[in-house]
Structure formats: structure tokens, C-alpha cells
N, C-alpha and C positions, 0 to 999 in steps of 0.2 A: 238913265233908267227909264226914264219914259218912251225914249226909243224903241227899247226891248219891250214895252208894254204892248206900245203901238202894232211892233209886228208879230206878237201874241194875236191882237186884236185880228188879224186881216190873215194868218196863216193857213186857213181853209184849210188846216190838214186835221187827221183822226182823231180817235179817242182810245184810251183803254177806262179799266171800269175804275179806276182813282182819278180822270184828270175828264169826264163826258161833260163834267157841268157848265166847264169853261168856253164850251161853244155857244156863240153867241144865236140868240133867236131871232127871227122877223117874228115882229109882234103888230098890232096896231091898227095895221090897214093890209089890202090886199097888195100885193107885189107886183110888179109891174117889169116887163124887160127889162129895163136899163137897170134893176135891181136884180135883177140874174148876171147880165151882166158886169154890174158892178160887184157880184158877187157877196152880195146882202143877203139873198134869196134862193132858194135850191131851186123854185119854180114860176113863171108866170101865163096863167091861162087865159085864152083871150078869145077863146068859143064857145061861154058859157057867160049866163045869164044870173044876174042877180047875184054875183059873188060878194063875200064877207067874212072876215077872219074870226075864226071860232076861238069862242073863251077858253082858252086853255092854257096851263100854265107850264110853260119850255123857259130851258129843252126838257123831255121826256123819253128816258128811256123805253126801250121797245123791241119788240123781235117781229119782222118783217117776212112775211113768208111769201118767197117767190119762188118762180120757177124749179130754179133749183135747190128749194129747201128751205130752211129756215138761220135767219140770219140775224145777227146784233146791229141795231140802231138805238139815233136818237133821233126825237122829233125835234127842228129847228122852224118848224115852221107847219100853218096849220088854218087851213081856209075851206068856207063851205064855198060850193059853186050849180048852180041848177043847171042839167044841161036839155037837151032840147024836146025833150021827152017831160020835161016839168019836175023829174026826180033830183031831188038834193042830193050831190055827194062830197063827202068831209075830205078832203085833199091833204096828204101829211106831205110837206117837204123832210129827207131824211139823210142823215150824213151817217155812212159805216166806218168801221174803225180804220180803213187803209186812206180818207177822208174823201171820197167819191161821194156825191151826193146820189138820191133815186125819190121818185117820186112813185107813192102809194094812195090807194083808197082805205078806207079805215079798215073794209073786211079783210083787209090782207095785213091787218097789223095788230098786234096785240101787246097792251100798254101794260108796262111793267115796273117795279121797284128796282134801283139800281142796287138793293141787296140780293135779289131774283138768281137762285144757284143757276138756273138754265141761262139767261142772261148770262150771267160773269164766264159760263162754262164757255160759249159760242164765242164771246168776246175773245178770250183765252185762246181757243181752238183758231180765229178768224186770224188775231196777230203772230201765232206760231201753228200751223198746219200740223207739224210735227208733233204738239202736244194732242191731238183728236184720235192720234195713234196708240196713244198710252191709255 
């Protein structure tokens, strides 16, 4: 049984909107390669000055607007970083539901309740295509 726990623990894969909680966080401190690596960490930044992980309590759902639109996330991870211009920015590490990670800045994110209709709809849409058609 703990076997099965363990590779729970370590499966880096998705979420749908009944099972996002179970992804585990980077909390604590700032991340560092070999935590990407070791896949702890969705990110580690290391051209930026004066980094530090923001209070905040993950994971946290989210919808992530990139390029191409608007997409279901969780925050798994979540650090400020100053870069060289002296501006703060809040760095989200983010897992989507096919279990990909991406890295975002907070204005491209907007934090949401995992009851969130738009939320559960995208998540929905994200894991079957087919349903965005109905």
C-alpha cells in the first residue's frame, strides 16, 4: 500500500476538478535546478535578484491566459523574484490538467475557487476537446 502511495507521490501527471488538490506543492524556499530536475519544482530562476517564496497557500486553482487563450491550472508553486530593472515579479509555477507544467507571471493568471463554473468548464473542455463542441 505504500508503494501505491509513493507513486501517487512522484506521478507528475494532471488533474481533473475532483482529484487538483492532490498535487503536491513547492512551498518554503526558493527552488533550485536539481529541484526541477528532480521534479519537486515546475521552475528555477537564477537571473534574478533577491528571490523568495510568496505566502501563499497551494496548490491553487487558476486560469492562466496564454497565448492561445484561456486555460485550467493549478498553482504548485509560487515565488517573488526582482529582475534587473529593480521590479518585483510574483513567478507562479503551474501544472494543467494533461500534467505539463508552464511557468507564468501573476498578470497572466487569475486565482480562482476550485467551485469556479468557468474553471470546472475549461478543465472539462481541456480533458475531452469533444465536450467545448457541445
Amino acid at each position: 500500500m505504500t508503494e501505491a502511495h509513493d507513486a501517487e507521490d512522484i506521478d507528475g501527471g494532471g488533474f481533473d476538478f475532483d482529484d487538483w488538490d492532490r498535487l503536491k506543492p513547492f512551498t518554503g524556499r526558493v527552488a533550485s535546478l536539481e529541484d526541477v530536475q528532480a521534479k519537486a519544482a515546475v521552475f528555477a530562476l537564477g537571473d534574478t535578484q533577491r528571490p523568495y517564496p510568496m505566502d501563499m497557500e497551494l496548490p491553487q486553482p487558476a486560469i492562466w491566459w496564454d497565448d492561445d487563450g484561456e486555460k485550467p491550472a493549478i498553482i504548485v508553486q509560487a515565488e517573488i523574484h526582482t529582475n534587473s530593472d529593480e521590479e518585483e515579479m510574483e513567478v507562479y509555477g503551474l501544472i494543467l490538467p494533461d500534467g505539463d507544467g508552464a511557468v507564468a507571471l501573476s498578470e497572466d493568471v487569475d486565482l480562482v475557487d476550485a467551485t469556479d463554473a468557468t474553471w470546472r468548464k475549461l478543465v472539462q473542455d481541456y480533458i475531452d476537446p469533444s465536450a467545448a463542441d457541445d
